[in-house]
N, C-alpha and C positions, 0 to 999 in steps of 0.2 A: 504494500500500500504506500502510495506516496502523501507527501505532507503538503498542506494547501498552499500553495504558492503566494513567497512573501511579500506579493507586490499587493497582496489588500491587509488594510489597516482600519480602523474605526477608531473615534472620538468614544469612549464611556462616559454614557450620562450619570452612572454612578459616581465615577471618581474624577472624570472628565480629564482622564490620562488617553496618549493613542495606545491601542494592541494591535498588536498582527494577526490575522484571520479574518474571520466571519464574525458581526456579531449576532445575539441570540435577539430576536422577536422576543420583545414584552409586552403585557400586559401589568395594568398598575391595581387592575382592580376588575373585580368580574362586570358581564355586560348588565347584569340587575341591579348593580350599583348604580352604573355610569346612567340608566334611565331616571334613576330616583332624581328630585328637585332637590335643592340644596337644604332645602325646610324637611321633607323626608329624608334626605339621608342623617337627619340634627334626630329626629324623630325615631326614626327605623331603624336604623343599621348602624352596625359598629364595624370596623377594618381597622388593620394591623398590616406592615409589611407581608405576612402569612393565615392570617384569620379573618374568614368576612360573615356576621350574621343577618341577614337580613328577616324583619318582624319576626324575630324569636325563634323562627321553624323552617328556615334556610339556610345551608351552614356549607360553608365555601373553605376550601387549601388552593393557595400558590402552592405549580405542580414547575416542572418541567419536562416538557415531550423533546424527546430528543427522534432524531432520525438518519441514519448512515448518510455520508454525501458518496456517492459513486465514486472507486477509482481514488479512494482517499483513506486518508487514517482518521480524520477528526470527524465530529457528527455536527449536523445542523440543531438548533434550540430553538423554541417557543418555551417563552415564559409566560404561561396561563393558568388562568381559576379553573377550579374541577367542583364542581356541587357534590357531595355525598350527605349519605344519612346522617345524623346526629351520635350515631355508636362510633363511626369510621370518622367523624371530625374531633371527638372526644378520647377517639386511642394517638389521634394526631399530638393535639393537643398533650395529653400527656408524656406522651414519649417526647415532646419540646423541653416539656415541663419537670420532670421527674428522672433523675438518673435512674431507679429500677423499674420504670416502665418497659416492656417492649419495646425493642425499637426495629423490628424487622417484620412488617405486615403487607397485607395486600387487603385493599376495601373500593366495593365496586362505583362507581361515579359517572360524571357527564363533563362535559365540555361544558362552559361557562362564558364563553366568549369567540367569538366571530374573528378564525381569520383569513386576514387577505390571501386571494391568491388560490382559495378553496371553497368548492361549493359550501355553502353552511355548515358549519361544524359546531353552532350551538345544541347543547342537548345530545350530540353524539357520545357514545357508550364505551367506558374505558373502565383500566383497574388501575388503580392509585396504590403504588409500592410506593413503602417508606422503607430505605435502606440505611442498615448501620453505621452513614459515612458523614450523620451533619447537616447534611443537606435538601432540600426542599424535595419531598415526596416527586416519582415519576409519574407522569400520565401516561400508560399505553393504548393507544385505541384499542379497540376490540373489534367495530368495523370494518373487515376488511376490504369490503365493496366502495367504502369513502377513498379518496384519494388521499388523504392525511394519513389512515392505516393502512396505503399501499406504501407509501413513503416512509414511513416508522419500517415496515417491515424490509422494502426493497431496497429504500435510499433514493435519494435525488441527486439529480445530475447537480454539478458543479455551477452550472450555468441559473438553475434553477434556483439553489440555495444564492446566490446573488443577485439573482430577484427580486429574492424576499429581504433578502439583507440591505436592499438599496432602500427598504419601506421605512425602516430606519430613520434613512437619510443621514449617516456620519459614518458611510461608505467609501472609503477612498484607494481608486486603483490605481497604482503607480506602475508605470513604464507598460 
């Protein structure tokens, strides 16, 4: 497998340092937030960098779905909301929370946000692993008739995954 060629770079809006690569598609907050009015979201909902509830019985994890780039070593990122039950947001939450919790599960879920570049993928059907490494639960489609769990499964062309990465906008390919 070869490594993705060093002539693309990104601006991080987290740290707002350059990297080399691809960056990952974010999401800041599920799409049932982003419809609430600013008077409901004061009202309804609470969020956190990784916790969103919406009227007490909507219960949302930042996930990350990763997917193979073709012909490559590194994988493509969307950072997105996953809706799950209240049992699967509550073993999250504690495995964040509690060093003897769990912290290697699987709990089934949905897509929580719309992205570019793919037929609708709100509401599409995935399982949400939490792995022992720290870091934000994965999303895997389970779909495989969507193009989102043909790409998780098969990988996307190189061409493709800069696509998406240009949606960004702090894409920069040199030479």
């Amino acid at each position: 497998m070869n490594a993705i060629p060093s002539r693309f770079r990104y601006k991080c809006s987290s740290c707002n340092e350059m990297h080399e690569g691809l960056p990952d598609v974010t999401f800041g907050r599920p799409d049932a937030y982003d419809i609430l009015s600013e008077e409901e979201r004061i009202e309804r909902a609470l969020l956190n960098d990784d916790f969103c509830i919406i009227d007490g019985n909507r219960y949302f994890l930042r996930c990350i779905a990763e997917a193979p780039i073709q012909g490559f070593s590194e994988r493509f990122g969307w950072g997105l909301w996953c809706e799950v039950p209240w049992t699967g947001f509550k073993k999250v939450w504690e495995a964040y929370s509690y060093e003897d919790a769990p912290q290697e599960f699987e709990i089934s879920g949905h897509i929580a946000n719309r992205l570019q570049h793919y037929p609708d993928t709100l509401g599409i059907s995935c399982q949400v692993k939490l792995l022992d490494d720290d870091m934000r639960p994965h999303a895997i489609i389970t779909d495989l008739d969507h193009l989102l769990g043909q790409h998780q499964a098969e990988g996307l062309t190189l061409d493709e995954a800069v696509r998406q990465a240009r949606t960004v906008g702090a894409l920069l390919v040199l030479g």
